[in-house]
N, C-alpha and C positions, 0 to 999 in steps of 0.2 A: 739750369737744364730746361729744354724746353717743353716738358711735361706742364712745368707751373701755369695756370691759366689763372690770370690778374681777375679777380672781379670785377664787374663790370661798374660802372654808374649805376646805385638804384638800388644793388647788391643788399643784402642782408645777411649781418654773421652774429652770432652771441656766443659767450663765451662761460664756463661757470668753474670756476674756482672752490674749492672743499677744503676748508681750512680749519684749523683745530681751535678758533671763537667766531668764525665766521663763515658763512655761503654766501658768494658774491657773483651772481647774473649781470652782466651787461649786453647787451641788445644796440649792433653799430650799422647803420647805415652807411653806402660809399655814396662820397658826393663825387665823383668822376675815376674816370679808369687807370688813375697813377697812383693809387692806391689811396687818398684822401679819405676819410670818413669823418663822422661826427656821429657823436651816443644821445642815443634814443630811446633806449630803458636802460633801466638800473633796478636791481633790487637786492636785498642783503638782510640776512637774516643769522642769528646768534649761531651758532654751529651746536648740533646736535648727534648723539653717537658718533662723536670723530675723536679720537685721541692722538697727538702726533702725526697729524696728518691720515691717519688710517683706518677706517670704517671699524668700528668696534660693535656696532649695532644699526642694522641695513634699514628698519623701521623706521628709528626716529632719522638716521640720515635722509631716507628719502625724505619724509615728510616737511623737512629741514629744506629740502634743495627745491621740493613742491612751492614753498610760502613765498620762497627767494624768488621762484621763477617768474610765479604769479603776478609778484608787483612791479619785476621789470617787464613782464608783457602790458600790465595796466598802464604803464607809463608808454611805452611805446605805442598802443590804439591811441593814442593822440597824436601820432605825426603817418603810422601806418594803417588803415583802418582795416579792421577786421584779423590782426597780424594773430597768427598763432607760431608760438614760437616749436622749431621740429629740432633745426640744425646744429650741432653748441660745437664749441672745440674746450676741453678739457686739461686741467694744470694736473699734472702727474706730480707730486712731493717729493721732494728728495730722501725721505726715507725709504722708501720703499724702489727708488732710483740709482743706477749704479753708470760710470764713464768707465772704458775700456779704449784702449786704442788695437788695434788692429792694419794689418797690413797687406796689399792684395796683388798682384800683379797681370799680367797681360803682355801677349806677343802683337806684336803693332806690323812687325814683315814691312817696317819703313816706310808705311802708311803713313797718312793725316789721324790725328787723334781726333774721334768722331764720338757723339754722346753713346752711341752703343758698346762703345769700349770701356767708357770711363763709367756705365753699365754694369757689364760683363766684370770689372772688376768690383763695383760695391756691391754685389751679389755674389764673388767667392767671400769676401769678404764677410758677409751677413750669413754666410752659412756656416764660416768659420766660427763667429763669437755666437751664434744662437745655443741658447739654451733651454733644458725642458721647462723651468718653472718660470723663464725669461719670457719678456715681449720687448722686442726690441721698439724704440722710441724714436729716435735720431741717430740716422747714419750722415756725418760731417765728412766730407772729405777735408782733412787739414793740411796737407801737402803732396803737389805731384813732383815723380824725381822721372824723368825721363833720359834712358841712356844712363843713367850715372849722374845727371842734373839735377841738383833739386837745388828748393825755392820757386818755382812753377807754380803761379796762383792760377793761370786759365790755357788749360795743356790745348785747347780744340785749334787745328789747323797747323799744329807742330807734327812733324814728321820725327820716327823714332823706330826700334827697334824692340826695345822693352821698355814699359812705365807699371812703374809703382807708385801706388798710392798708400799713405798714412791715412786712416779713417778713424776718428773718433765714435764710438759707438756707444750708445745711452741706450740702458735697457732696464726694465721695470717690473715689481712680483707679478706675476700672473693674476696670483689670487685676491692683489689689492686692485687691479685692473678689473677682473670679473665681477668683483663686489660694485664698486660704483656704476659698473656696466649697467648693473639690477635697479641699481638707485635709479640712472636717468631711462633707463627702460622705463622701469613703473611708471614716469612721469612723462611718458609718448615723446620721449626725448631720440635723439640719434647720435652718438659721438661722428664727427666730421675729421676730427681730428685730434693728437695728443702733443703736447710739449711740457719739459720740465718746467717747474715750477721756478725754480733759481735765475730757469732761460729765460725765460720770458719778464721775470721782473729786472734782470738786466736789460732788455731791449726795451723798455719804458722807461727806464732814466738814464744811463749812461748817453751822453753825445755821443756822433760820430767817430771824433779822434780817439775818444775812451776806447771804443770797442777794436779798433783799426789798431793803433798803439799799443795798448795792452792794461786790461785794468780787471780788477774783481769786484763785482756785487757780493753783496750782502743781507742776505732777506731774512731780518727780526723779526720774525711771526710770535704766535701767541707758544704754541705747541712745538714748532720745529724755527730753526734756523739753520737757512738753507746757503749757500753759493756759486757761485759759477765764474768760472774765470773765461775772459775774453781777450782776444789777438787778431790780428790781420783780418778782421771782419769777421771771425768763427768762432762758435763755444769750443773751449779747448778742452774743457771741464766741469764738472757738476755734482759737487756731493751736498749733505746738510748732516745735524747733530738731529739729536731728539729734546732740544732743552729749547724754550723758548720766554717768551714773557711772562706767561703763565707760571711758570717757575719763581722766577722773581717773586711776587706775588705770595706764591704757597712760602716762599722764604721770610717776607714780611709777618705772616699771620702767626707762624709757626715760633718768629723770634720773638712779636709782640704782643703773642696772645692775644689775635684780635681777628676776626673774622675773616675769609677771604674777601667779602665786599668790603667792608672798610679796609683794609689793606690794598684793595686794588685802587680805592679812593686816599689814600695816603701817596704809594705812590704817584698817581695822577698830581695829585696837588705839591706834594714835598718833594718829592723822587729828585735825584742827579743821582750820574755816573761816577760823579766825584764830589768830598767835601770840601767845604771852604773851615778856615777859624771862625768866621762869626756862625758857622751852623753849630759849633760846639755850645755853643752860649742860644741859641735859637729854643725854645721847648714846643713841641706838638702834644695836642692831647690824643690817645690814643682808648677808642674802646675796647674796652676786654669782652670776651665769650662771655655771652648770656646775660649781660648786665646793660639796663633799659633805661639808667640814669647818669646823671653826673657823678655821683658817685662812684663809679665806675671805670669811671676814666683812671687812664695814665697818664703821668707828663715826663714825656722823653724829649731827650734833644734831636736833632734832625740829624746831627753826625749819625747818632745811632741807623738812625734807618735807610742812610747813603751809604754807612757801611757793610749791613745785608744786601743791599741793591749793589754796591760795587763787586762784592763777592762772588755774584752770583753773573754780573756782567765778565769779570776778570775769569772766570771758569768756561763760560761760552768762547771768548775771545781766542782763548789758550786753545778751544777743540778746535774750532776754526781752523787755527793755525797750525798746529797737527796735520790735520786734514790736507791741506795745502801741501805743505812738506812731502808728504806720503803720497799725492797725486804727480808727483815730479815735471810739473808742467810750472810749478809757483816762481822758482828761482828764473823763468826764461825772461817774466814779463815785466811791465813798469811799477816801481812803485805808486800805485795808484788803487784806492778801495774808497768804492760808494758804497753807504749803508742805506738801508731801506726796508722798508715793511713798518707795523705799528708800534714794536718795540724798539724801531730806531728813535724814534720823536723824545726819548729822554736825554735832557740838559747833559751836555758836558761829553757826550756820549762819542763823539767823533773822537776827541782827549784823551781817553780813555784807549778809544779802539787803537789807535795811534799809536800809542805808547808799547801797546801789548805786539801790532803787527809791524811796527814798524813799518810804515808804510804813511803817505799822506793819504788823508780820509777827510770825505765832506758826505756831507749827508743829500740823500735826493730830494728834490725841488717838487714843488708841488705842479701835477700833470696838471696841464693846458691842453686841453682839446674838445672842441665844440662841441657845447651841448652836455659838457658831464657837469652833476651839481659841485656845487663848494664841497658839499658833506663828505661825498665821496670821490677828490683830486686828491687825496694826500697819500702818504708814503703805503699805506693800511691795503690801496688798491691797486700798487701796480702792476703786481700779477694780471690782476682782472684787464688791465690795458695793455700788456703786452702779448698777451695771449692774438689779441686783433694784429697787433704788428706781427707775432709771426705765421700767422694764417694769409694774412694780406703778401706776406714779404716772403718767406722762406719755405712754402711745405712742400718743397723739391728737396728737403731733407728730411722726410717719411721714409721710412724703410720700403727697400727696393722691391719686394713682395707684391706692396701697395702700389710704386709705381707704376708696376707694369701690368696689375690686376683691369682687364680693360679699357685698353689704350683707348680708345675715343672715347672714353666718358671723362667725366671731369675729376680734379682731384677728391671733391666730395663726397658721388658718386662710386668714384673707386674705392675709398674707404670703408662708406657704408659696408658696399658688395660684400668686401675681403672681411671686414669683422664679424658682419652675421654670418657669413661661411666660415670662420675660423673661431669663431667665439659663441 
């Protein structure tokens, strides 16, 4: 649509991410006008009052998103001087995120199909699926049928009679929306914009033909595991569970009597998806609660604590896969699932998901892109990089309220305006 207005060269966008062991700011400059950038700050701090994705205490979350912000701007006054960060775009969770499709139509009187039409439809559309305690997020158009036509991926300069549009629509609680609204308020922040959390870590790993062809991500967070399914260049879909790494973990302490920090240091070191026979014969020492010696210790095999870790993997996999089913969008696409977030980085792990989804699975690559450190390139942050890909690429699928919230300002602009008026 031609709302989208490309940043320019010189551009400046950050992004911040609210994650249930993490807050992650990055801070992206554009090096030319075809969307190119390279990262500039970074900063990342433990997560604080977030459970599952969802502000459980507005205090310590601010103060949380405050510490993050801070040192991605500290890092950025070294290539921007004087940068005070205003503008951020924000990852929505999939908990708190719901996919709808919806369907809209429009008399054409044998017209050309002109942007005002195809308009005019994703605003019956958006008025249809709004809801009172909803804010809608992404309105996708996923297929034009013109006259009876469908398969129509770019209806403009076809002539027709009547067109319908299939709209995939992504909408979000209110009340977890207004809650971190509060957070990056306090901190002289402004949302610029919103995308699912699931979407935007599939637009940071998936290739081209994944997304084009048909494939699902998979975002193993700490607190939530998210997804989103992808086709013909569009999210077709987007839910998540409430069980995440973190789980793993409380399952380890729980079976081993052993701390949550040493259990998260067990898995770290021991952890797989799957046993092998020599982990039977393999022994780990394990600390128990409250005991400050060797004596203290336990000696288990490693089968044992790949098999609470498998458990608790094979019970995600399972919701997942539910989810999938019940979205009726799963059986259309390729067999094809990228895992990603911090919980994917465990051995064996793809093996595992495979078996359960039936599907091939490879895990995501470590992001390449100028300027971001080693620390933070790996699976842990690619929300926080996609979030830039679809601010840069795509926020001509903002709900259409926003689009047309005054037309000569910029999509930024327009955002702001509509939010502090509507929120």
């Amino acid at each position: 649509m031609s709302f989208k207005q490309p940043l320019k060269a010189g551009a400046v966008i950050a992004t911040l991410d609210v994650g249930s062991s993490k807050i992650a700011c990055f801070i992206a400059q554009m090096t030319d006008d075809e969307g190119g950038f390279e990262i500039v700050g970074v900063g990342h701090q433990a997560s604080q009052g977030v459970k599952s994705g969802i502000i459980i205490d507005i205090n310590l979350a601010e103060s949380a998103i405050a510490h993050s912000v801070h040192a991605a701007e500290k890092m950025a006054s070294r290539v921007i001087k004087g940068y005070p960060l205003r503008d951020v775009v924000l990852a929505v969770p999939a908990t708190s995120s719901e996919s709808h499709f919806v369907d809209a139509h429009v008399q054409m009187m044998r017209q050309n199909v002109t942007e005002n039409d195809v308009r005019r439809a994703l605003a019956k559309a958006q008025v249809k699926a709004q809801k009172e305690d909803r804010e809608i997020v992404h309105t996708i158009p996923v297929d034009y049928v013109l006259d009876g036509h469908r398969g129509i991926q770019n209806p403009y300069g076809m002539s027709g009679q009547l067109m319908d549009i299939d709209i995939h629509m992504l909408d979000a609680d209110f009340a977890h929306l207004k809650h971190i609204s509060q957070c990056t308020e306090q901190n002289h922040l402004d949302i610029v914009s919103l995308c699912s959390s699931p979407y935007a870590a599939g637009l940071s790993t998936l290739v081209d033909d994944e997304i084009e062809l048909g494939s699902i991500v998979i975002d193993m967070g700490a607190g939530v595991t998210s997804y989103a399914v992808f086709q013909s260049g569009r999210l077709l879909f987007a839910g998540g569970v409430p069980v995440g790494g973190q789980h793993i973990t409380s399952d380890i302490a729980h079976g081993l009597t052993t701390s949550l920090a040493d259990a998260e240091r067990l898995k770290t070191l021991y952890g797989s998806a799957l046993a092998t026979i020599s982990d039977e014969h393999e022994y780990i020492d394990v600390p128990m609660v409250g005991e400050q010696n060797a004596r203290g210790e336990q000696h288990v095999t490693r089968a044992l604590l790949i098999n609470i870790i498998q458990a608790r993997l094979e019970e995600i996999f399972e919701m997942v896969r539910q989810g999938l089913e019940d979205s009726g969008v799963e059986a259309s696409i390729c067999r094809r699932v990228v895992l990603t977030g911090g919980a994917s980085l465990m051995p064996s792990i793809p093996e595992l998901a495979q078996k359960i989804l039936g599907k091939q699975v490879r895990c995501a690559q470590t992001l390449k892109v100028k300027g971001l450190p080693d620390a933070t390139s790996g699976p842990a942050f690619a929300v926080s990089m996609g979030l830039i890909s679809y601010y840069t690429q795509r926020p001509y699928e903002m709900p259409m309220e926003i689009a047309s919230y005054g037309e000569s300002k910029s999509f930024a602009e327009r955002f702001k305006g509509w939010f502090k008026e509507n929120w």
